[in-house]
C-alpha positions in Angstrom: -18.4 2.5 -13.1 -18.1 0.9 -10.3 -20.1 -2.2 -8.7 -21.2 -3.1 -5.5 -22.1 -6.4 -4.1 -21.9 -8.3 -0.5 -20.4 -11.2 1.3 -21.6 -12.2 4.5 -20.1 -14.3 7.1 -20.3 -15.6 10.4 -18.4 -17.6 12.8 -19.7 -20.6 14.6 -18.0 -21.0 17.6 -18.4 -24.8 18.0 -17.0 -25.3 15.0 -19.0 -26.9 13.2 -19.5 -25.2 10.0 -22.9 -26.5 9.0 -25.8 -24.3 8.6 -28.5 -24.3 10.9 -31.7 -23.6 10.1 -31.5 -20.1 11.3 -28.4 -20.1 8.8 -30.6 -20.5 5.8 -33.8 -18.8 7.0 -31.3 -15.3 7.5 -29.7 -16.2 4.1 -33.1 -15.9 2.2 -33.7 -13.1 3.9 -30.6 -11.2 2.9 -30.9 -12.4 -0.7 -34.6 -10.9 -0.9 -33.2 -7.8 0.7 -30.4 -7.5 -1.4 -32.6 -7.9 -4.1 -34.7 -5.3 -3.2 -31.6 -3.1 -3.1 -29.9 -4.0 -6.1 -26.7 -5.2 -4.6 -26.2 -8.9 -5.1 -25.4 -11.2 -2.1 -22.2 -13.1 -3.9 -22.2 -15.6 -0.9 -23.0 -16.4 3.0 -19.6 -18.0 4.4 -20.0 -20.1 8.0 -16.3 -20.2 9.9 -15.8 -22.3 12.5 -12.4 -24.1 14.0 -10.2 -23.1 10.7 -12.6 -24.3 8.0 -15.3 -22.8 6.2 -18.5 -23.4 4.1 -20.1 -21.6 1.2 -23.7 -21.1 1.3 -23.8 -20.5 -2.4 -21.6 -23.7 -3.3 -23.6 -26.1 -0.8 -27.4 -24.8 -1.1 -30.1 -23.7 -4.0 -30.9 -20.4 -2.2 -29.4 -18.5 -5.0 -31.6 -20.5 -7.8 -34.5 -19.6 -5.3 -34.0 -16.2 -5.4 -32.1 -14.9 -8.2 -29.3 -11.9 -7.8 -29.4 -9.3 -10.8 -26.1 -9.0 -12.4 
């Protein structure tokens, strides 16, 4: 059986890699939508100049709003 699940990610072009508060507003979004769906959201990545930043490592959106298995 096979499982589905997402990553999203986005690029900021100034660089800097740290969420905005657009960032988190569209992650809680996408969590409760993938939710809804039944296909977890495993992360929201932010790229910018060569680095990157988890969403999942760096916030508590997935405690907020739990992914089913």
């Amino acid at each position: 059986m096979a499982v589905t699940s997402a990553i999203v990610a986005h690029n900021h072009p100034s660089g800097n890699v740290e969420p905005s508060a657009e960032d988190l507003s569209l992650t809680r979004q996408l969590l409760e939508g993938s939710r809804f769906l039944g296909i977890p959201l495993l992360d929201h990545l932010i790229l910018g100049n060569g680095n990157h930043l988890s969403l999942r490592q760096t916030t508590s959106l997935w405690e907020e709003t739990p992914q089913g298995a």
